[in-house]
Backbone bond lengths (Angstrom), bond angles and torsions (degrees), N, CA, C in turn:
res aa  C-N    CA-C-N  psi(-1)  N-CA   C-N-CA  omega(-1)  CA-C   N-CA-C  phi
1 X - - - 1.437 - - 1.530 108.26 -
2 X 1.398 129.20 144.15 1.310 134.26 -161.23 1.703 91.37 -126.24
3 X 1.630 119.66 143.68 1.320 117.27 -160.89 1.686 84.42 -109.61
4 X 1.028 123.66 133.65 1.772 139.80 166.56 1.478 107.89 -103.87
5 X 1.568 110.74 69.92 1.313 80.73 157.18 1.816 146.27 -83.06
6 X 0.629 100.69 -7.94 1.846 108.81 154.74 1.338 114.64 -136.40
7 X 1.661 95.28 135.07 1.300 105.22 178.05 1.627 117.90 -109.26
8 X 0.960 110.29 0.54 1.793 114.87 161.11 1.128 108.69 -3.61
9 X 1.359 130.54 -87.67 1.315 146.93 -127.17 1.338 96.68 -109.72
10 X 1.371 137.03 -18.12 1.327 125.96 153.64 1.422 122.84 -87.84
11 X 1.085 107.88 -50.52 1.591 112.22 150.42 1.769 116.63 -10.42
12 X 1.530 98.05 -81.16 1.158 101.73 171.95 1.980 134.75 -57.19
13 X 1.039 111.60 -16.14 1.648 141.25 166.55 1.620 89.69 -81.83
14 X 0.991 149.26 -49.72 1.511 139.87 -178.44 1.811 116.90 -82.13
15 X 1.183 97.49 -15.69 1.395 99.10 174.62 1.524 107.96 -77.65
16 X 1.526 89.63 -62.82 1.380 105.96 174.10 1.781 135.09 -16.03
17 X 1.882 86.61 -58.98 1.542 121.23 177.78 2.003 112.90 -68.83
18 X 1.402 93.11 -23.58 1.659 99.70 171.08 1.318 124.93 -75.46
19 X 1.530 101.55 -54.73 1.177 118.79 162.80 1.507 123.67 -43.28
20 X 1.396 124.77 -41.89 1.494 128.85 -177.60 1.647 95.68 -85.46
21 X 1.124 133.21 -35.18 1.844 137.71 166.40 1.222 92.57 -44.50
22 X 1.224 130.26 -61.37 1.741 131.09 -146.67 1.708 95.77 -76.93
23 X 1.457 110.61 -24.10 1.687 103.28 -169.10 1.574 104.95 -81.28
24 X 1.322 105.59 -56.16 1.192 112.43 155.48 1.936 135.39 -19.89
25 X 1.318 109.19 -45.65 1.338 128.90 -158.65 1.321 92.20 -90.53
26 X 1.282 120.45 -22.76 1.710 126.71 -155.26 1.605 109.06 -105.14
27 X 1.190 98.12 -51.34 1.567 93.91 162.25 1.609 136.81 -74.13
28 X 1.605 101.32 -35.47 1.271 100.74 177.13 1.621 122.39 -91.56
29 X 1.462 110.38 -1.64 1.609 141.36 168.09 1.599 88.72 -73.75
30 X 1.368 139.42 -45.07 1.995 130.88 -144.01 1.255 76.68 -107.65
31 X 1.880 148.37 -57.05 1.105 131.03 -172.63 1.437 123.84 -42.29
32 X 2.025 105.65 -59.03 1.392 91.41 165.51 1.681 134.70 -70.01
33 X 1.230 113.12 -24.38 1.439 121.63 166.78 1.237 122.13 -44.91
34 X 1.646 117.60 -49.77 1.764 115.12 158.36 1.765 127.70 -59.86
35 X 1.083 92.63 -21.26 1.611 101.32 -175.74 1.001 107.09 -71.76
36 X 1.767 124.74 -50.31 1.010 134.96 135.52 1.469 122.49 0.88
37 X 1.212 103.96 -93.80 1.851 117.68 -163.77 1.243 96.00 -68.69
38 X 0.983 130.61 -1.74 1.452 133.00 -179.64 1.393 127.34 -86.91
39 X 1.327 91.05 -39.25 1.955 118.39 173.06 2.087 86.94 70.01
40 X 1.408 97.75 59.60 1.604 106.10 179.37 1.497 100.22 31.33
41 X 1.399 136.37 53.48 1.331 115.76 166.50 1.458 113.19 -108.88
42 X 1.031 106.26 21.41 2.020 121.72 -171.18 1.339 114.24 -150.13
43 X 1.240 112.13 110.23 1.589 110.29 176.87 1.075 115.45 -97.83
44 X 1.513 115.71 99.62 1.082 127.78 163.86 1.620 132.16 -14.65
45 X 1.034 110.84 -40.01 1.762 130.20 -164.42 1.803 89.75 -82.36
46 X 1.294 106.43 -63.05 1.256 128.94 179.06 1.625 119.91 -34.49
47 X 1.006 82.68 -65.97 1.919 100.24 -176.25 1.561 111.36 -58.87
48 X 1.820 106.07 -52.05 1.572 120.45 -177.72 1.689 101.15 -54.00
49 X 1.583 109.41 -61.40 1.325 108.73 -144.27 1.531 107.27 -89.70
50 X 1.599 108.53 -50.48 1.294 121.74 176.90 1.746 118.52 -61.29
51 X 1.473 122.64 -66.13 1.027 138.12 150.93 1.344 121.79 -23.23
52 X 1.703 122.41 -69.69 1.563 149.70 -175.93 1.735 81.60 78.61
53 X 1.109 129.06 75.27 1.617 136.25 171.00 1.423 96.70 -89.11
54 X 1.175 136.78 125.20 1.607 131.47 -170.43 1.515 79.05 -100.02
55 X 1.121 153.02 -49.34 1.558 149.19 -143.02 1.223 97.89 -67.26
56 X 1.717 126.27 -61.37 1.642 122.20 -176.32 1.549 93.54 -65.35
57 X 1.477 143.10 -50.48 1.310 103.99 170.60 1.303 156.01 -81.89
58 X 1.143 101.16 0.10 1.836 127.22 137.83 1.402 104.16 -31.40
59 X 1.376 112.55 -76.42 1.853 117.53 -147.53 2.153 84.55 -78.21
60 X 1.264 95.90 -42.09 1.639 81.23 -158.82 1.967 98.20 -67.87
61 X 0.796 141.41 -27.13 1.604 154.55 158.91 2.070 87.04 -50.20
62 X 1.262 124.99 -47.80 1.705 81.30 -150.78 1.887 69.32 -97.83
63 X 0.735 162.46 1.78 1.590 150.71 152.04 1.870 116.10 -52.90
64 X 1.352 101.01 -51.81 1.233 90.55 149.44 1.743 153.32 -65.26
65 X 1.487 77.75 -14.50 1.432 88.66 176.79 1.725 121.21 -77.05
66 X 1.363 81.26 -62.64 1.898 87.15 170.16 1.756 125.37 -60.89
67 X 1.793 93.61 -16.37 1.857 88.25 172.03 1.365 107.15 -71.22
68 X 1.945 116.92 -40.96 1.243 118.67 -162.12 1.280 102.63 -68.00
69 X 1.638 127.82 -36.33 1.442 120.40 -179.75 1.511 116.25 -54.99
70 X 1.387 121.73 -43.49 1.435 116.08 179.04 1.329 98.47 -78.89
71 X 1.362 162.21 -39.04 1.328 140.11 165.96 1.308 108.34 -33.58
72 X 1.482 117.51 -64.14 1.684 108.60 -160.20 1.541 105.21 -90.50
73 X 1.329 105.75 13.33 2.092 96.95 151.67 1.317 105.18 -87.41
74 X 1.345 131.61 -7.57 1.667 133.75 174.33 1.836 97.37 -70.10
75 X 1.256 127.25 -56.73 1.034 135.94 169.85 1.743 121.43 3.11
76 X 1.239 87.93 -97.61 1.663 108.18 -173.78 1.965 104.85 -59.36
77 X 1.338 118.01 -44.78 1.753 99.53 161.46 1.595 112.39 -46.07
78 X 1.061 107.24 -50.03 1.567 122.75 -162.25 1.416 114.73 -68.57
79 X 1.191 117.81 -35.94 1.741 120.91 149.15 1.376 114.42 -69.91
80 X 1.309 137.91 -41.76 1.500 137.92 158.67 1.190 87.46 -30.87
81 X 1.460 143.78 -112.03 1.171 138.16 -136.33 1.260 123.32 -76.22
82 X 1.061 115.83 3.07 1.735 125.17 171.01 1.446 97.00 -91.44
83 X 1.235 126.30 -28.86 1.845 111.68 172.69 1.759 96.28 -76.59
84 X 1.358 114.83 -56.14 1.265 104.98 179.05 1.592 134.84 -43.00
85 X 1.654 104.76 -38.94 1.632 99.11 164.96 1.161 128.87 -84.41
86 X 1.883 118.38 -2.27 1.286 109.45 -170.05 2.010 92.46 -114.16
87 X 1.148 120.55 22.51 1.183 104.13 -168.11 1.675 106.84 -69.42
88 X 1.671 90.27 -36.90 1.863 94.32 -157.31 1.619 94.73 -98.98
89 X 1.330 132.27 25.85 1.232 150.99 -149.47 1.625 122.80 47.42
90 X 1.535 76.55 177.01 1.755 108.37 -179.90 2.104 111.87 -36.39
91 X 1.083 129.85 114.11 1.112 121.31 171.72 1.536 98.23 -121.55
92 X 1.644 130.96 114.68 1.231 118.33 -167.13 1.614 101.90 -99.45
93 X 1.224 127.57 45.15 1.375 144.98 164.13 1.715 111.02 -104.68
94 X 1.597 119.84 -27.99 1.390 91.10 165.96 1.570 93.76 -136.51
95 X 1.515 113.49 50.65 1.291 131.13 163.50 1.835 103.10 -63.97
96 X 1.226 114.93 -52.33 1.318 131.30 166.84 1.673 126.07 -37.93
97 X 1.608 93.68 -45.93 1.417 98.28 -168.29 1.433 114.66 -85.49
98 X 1.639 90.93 -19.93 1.910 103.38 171.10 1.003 115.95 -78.80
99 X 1.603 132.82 -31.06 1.250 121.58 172.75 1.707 123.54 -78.84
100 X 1.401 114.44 -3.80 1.129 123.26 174.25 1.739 108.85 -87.99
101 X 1.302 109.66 -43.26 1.492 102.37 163.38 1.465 127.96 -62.83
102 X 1.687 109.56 -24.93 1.446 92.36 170.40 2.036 111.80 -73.30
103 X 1.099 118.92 -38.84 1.356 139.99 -177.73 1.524 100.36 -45.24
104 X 1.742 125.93 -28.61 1.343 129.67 -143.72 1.899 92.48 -95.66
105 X 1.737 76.03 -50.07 1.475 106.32 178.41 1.983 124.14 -41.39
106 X 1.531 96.27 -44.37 1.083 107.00 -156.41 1.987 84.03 -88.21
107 X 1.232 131.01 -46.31 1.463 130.87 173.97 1.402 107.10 -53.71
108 X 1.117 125.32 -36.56 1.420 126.86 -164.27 1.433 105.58 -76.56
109 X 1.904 123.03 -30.55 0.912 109.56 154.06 1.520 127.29 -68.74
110 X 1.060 112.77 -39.35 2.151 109.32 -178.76 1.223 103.51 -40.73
111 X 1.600 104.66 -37.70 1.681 90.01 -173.48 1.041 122.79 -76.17
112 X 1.329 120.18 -26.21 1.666 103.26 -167.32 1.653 90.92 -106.88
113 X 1.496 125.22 4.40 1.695 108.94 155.77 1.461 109.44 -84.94
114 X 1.160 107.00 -0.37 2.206 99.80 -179.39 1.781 99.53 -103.41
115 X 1.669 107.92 -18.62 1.551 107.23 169.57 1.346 114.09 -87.79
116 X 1.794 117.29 -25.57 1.495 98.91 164.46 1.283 137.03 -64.11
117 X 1.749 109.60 -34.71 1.816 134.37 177.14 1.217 104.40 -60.20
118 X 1.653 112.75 -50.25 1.699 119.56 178.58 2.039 106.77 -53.31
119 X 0.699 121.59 -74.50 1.684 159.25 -179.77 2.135 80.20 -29.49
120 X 1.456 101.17 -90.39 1.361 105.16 179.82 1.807 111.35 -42.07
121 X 1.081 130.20 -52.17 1.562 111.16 -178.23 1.440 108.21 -65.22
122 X 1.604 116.47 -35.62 1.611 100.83 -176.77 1.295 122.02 -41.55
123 X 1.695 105.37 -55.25 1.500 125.19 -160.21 1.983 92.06 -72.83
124 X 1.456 123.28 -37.31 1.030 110.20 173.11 1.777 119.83 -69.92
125 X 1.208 110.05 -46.51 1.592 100.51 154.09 1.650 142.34 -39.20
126 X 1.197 84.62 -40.54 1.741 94.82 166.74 1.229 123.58 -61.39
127 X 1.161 113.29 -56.33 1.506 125.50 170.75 1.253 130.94 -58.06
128 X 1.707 112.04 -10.63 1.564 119.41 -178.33 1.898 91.06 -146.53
129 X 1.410 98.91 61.47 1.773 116.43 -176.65 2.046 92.76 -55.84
130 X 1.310 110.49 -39.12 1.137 105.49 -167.08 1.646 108.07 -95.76
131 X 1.277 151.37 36.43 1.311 164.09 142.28 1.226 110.33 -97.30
132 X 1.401 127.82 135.13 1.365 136.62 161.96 1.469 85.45 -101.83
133 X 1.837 119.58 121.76 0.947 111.39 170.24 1.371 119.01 -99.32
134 X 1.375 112.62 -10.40 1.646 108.74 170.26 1.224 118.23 -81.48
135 X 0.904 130.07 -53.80 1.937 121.63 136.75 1.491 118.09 0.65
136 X 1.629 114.43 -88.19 1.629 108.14 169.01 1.945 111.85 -50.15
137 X 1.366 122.65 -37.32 1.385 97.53 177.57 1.489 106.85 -38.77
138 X 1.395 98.72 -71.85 1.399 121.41 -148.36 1.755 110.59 -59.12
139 X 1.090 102.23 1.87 1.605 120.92 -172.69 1.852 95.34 -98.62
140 X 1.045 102.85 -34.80 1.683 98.18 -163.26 1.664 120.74 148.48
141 X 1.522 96.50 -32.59 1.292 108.62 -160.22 1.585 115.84 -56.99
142 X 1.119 122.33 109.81 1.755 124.95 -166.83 1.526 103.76 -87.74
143 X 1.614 118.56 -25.72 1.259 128.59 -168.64 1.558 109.82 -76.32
144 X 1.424 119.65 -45.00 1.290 115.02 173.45 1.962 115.67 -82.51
145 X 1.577 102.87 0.38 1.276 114.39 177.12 1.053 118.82 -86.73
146 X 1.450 129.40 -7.71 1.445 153.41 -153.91 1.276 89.70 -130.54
147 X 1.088 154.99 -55.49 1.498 152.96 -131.67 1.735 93.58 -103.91
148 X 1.534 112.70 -44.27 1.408 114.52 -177.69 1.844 112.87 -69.69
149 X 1.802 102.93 -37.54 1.531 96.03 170.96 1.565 126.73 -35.09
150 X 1.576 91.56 -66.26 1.038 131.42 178.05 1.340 120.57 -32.31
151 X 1.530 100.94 -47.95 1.635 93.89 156.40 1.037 137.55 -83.14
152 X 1.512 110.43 -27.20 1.370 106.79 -169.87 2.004 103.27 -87.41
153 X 1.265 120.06 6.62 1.490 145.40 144.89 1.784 94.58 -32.53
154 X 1.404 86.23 -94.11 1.858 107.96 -155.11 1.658 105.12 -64.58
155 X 1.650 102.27 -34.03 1.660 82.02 174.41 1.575 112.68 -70.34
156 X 1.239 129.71 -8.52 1.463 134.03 -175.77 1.391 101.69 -73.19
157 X 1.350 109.05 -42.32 1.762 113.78 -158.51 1.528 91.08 -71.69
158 X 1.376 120.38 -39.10 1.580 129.87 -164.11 1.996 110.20 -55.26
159 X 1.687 77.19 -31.85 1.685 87.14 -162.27 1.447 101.59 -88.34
160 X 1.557 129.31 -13.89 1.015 114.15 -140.27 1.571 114.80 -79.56
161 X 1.156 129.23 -28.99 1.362 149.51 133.97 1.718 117.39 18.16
162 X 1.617 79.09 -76.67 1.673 122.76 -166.73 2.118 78.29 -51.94
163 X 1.027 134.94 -80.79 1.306 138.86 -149.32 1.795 93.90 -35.17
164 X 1.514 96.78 -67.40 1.557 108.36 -158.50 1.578 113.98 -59.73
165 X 1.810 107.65 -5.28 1.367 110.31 -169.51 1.756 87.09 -95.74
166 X 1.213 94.87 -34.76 2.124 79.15 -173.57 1.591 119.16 -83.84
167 X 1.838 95.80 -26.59 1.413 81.43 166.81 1.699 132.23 -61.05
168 X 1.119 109.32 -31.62 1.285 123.08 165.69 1.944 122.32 -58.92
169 X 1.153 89.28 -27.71 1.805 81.22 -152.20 1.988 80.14 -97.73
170 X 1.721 117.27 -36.59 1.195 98.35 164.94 1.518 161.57 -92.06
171 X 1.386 87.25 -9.30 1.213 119.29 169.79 1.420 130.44 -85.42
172 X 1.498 104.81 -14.40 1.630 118.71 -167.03 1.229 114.95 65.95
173 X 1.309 127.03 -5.68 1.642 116.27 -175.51 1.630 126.18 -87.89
C-alpha cells in the first residue's frame, strides 16, 4: 500500500484525463451514431468539409453535445470515489476494479447519450411522419437542421441527471 498524502496534483491529472475521455467518447460516440441513423447514407466528412453543409454540422455539433453532457455527469461520481479510494491510500488490488468502473462509467454514458439522440429523433420523426429529415439535411435544409439540434439539445439536458443517478447507484462511485 502506498500512503498519498495529498492528492491535489493527481487529482487534478485525473480530472484532466476524464475530461479528455469524455471529449473523446462524444465525438467519436456522435460520428458513429450518425452513421448509424443514417444507414451510412451521409458522409459526414463529406457534407461538413467538402459540401460546407452547416445542417450535418448543426445535428453532428448538437449530438455531440448531449453525448459530452452525459459523459461529464460520469465525472463528479467518478472523482467522489477516486478521493474515496485514495484517501487512506493506494491499494493496487482494487486499482483494477476502479479503473474498470471508470471505463463502465464512461460506456454507460454513450449509451444512454446514443438512447437520448435515438429517443429525441423518434418522437421528432413521428411528429413530422411526412418529412424525411435526413434527406432535407443533406439537401441544404438548415431549418429542419436547427429544429432537430434543438431537440436532441433539450432532450439531452432532460436526461442528463438520469446518467449521474445510475452512475452512482450502479457503479458505487
Amino acid at each position: 500500500m502506498f500512503k498519498t498524502p495529498s492528492l491535489h496534483w493527481s487529482s487534478s491529472l485525473f480530472y484532466l484525463f476524464l475530461i479528455f475521455v469524455s471529449v473523446i467518447v462524444a465525438v467519436m460516440g456522435s460520428l458513429v451514431l450518425i452513421r448509424f441513423l443514417t444507414r451510412r447514407r451521409i458522409d459526414v466528412k463529406e457534407e461538413i468539409v467538402q459540401n460546407c453543409n452547416i445542417g450535418i454540422a448543426l445535428v453532428l455539433a448538437s449530438f455531440i453535445w448531449t453525448i459530452g453532457l452525459m459523459a461529464l455527469e460520469t465525472i463528479k461520481p467518478i472523482m467522489n470515489a477516486w478521493y474515496g479510494f485514495f484517501t487512506d491510500g493506494v491499494q493496487l488490488a482494487g486499482l483494477g476494479a476502479f479503473i474498470g468502473k471508470v471505463f463502465g462509467a464512461m460506456m454507460l454514458a454513450l449509451l444512454i447519450g446514443a438512447f437520448t439522440v435515438m429517443m429525441a429523433l423518434k418522437v421528432l420523426m413521428v411528429i413530422n411522419r411526412d418529412i424525411n429529415e435526413w434527406e432535407e439535411i443533406k439537401g441544404g435544409n438548415t431549418a429542419v437542421a436547427i429544429v432537430m439540434a434543438v431537440t436532441v439539445i433539450l432532450v439531452g439536458l432532460f436526461f442528463q441527471s438520469v446518467v449521474s443517478y445510475m452512475v452512482v447507484n450502479l457503479f458505487g462511485v
